[in-house]
N, C-alpha and C positions, 0 to 999 in steps of 0.2 A: 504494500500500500504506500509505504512512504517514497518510494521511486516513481511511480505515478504521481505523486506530489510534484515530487522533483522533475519532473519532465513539465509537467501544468505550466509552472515556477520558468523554467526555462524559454517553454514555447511563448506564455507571457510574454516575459523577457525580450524575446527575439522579436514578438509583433510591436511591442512599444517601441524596439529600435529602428525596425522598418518605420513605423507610422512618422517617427521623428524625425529621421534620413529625410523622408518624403516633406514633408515641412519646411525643415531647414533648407528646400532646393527649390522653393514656388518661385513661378515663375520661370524657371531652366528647362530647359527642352528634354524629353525621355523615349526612352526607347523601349517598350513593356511587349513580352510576350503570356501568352496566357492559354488554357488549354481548350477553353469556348470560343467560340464564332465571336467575334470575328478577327480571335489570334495573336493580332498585332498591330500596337500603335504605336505611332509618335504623333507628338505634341508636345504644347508645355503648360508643366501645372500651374494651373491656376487657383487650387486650394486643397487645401486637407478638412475633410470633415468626419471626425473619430477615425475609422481605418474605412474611408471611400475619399478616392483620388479622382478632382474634381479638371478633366482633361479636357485643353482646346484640340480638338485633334485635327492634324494636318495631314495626315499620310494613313491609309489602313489599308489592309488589303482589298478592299471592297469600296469603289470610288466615289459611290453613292453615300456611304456611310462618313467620306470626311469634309470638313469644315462645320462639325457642331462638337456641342459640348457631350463628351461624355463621362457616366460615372464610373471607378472600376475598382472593384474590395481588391483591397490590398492582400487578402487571402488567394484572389485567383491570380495574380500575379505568378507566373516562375521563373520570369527572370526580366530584368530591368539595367536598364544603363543610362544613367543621366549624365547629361553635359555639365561640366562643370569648367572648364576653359582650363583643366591640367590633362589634359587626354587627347584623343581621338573624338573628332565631330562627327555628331549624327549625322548621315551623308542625306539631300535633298531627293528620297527615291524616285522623285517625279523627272527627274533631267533621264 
């Protein structure tokens, strides 16, 4: 029992550091994939509300689907890359 605590305790841990990540970057451009339709964005955040990522989207795979606002749990996320101007720039997939 006490190891299921400690994993709780952890994964906690782990989603307040995501949500916080995400926060500390509003405004910066991201690059999220995810395992539902429609997979893959970029844009750039424009808020955190609890753990829902408040996305301008500019790119997705579905071309209908860009230029609005979307919302996206920070749970379906499995992998993410924000620009932060020490890296690699998210490339403009539309050229």
């Amino acid at each position: 029992m006490k190891n299921l605590e400690q994993m709780d305790m952890i994964n906690a841990r782990r989603d307040d550091a995501i949500v916080e990540h995400f926060v500390r970057n509003k405004g910066r451009k991201v690059f999220i994939l995810t395992e539902s339709f429609p997979f893959m964005f970029i844009g750039n955040i424009k808020d955190v509300i609890e753990d829902m990522i408040a996305l301008d989207v500019l790119t997705t795979n579905v071309a209908a689907l860009e230029g609005r606002e979307w919302y996206i749990h920070i749970h379906s996320i499995n992998v993410f890359y924000i620009e932060t101007g020490i890296g690699e720039k998210i490339p403009d997939l539309k050229d």
